[in-house]
N, C-alpha and C positions, 0 to 999 in steps of 0.2 A: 595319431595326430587327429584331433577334431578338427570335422569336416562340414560345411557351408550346410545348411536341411532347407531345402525349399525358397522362395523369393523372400520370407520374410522377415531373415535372421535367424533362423533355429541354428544353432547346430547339433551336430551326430557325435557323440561320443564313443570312443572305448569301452569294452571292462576294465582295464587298469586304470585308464583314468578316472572312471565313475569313484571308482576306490578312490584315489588320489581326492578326486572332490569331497567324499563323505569322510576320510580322515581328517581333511583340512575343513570340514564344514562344524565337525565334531569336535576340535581343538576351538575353533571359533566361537563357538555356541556354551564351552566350557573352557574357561581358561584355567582353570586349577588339575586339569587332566595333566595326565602325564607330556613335557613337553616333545616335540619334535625331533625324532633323531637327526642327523645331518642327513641317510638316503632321501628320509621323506620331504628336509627341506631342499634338496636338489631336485626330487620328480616334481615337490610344487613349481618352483623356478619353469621345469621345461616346459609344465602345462601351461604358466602362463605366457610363456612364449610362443606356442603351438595356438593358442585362443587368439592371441594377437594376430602370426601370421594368417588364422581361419578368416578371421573380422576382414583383416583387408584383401583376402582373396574372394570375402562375399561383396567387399565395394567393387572390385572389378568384374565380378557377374554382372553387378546390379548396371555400371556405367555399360557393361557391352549389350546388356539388354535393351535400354534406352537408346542407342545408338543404331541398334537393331530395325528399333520401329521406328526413330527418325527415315533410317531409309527405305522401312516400305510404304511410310506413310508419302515421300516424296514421288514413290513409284507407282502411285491410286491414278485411276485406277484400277491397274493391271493386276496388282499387288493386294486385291482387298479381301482375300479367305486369308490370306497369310498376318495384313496387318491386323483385322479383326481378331485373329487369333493370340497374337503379340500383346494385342492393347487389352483384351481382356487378362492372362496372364500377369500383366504389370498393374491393372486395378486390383485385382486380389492381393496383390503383393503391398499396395498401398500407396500406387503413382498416384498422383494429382495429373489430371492432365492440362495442356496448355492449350493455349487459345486455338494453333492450330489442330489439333485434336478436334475439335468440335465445330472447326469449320470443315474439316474434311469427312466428319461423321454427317452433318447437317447437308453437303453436297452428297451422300450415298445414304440419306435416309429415305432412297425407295428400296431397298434392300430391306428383308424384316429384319435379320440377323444385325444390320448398322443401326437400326429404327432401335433395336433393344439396346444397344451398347452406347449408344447418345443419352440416351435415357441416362442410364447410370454412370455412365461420364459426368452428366450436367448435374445427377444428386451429389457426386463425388468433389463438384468445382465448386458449388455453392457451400458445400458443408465446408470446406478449405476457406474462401473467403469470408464468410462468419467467425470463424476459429481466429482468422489471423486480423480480422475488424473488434472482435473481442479482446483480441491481446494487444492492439494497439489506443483501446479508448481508454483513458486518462480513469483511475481508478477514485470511486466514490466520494467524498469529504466526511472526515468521519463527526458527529455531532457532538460536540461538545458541552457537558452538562458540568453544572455547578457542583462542586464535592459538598460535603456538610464540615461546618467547620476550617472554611477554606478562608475566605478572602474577609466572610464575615467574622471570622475570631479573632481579626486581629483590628476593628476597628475598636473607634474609642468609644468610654461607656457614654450612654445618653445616643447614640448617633441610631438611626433609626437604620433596617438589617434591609438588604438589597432586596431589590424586588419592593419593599413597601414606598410609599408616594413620602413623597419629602413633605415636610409642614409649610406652610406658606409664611416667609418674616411677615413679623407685628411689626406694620410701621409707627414709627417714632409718634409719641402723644403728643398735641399738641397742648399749651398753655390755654386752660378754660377761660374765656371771655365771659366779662360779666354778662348777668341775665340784662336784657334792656328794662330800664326801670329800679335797677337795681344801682345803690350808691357804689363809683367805683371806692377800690382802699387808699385811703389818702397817702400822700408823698411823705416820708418822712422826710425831718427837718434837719439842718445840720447840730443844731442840737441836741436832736434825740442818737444822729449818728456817733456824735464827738463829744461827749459827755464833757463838762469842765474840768480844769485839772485845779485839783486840791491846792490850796497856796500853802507853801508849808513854815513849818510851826518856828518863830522868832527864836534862838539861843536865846539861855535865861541871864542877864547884866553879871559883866564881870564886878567881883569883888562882893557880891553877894553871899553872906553866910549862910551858912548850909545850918540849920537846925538842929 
């Protein structure tokens, strides 16, 4: 069965199970090998039950370790070669530590041994709130650029392409006033509008022989 390696999630494996991994790593990486007999898909099955129960038997190290240095951090400080010892072990592991952490290091920073461990406490708490002020700030707007052939290929012909200045309307012309001095054009007449109408031509007298 794999076993917990150290604070910071390794774990220890077997030989049998290393096998088990590199059969199943080697089926994986080639799927046209020979498939799986059923022994080997049962050992897969138990290792990965065996990996599951490791994971969660290393979250109960990790919760009794933390629980460890809440109490010797409350027993400072009677308690301070044991908690310094605790708290260094859990920042290699990769605790973040919390506020009181670092007021109990800043109360025994006349110790040299507390003086170093505050130090890298405080690299370790600033580097954490950067990380988690980074992943919560609203992500960039991204710039939006005009494609070719996008918005301008579908206007109409004559119409002038985005981006250039519009032309300015030609206003309306108006009617040229004579020059001063000059004869205006005289008013036509009702005459020259409504020409006469022709009177028309008399039938020729009846009983009149025709030629």
């Amino acid at each position: 069965m794999p076993t917990p390696y150290g604070s910071r999630g390794g774990m220890a494996f077997g030989a049998a199970e290393l096998h088990v991994l590199r059969r199943l790593l080697a089926h994986a990486l080639q799927p046209s090998s020979a498939p799986l007999t059923a022994a080997e898909v049962q050992d897969c099955l138990r290792l990965a039950a065996s990996v599951d129960d490791a994971v969660a038997e290393a979250g109960r190290l990790r919760a009794f370790l933390l629980a460890d240095l809440a109490r010797y951090r409350d027993a400072l400080p009677g308690s301070l070669p044991g908690y310094l010892e605790l708290l260094q072990d859990a920042l290699a592991a990769g605790y973040e530590p919390v506020p009181d952490d670092l007021a109990a290091l800043r109360a025994l920073r006349g110790n040299p041994v507390a003086a170093a461990v505050l130090a890298r406490a405080r690299t370790v708490a600033e580097r954490s709130v950067r990380r988690r002020l980074s992943a919560a700030a609203p992500a960039p707007r991204t710039r939006l650029l005009a494609l070719a052939g996008g918005r301008d290929g579908a206007r109409p012909a004559g119409a002038p392409a985005s981006g250039q200045p519009q032309p300015k309307p030609t206003p309306d012309r108006k009617p040229e006033e004579p020059h001063p001095g000059q004869p205006a054009r005289p008013v036509p007449t009702p005459g020259e509008v409504f020409p006469p109408r022709r009177k028309p031509t008399p039938p020729p007298a009846a009983g009149r022989a025709v030629g």
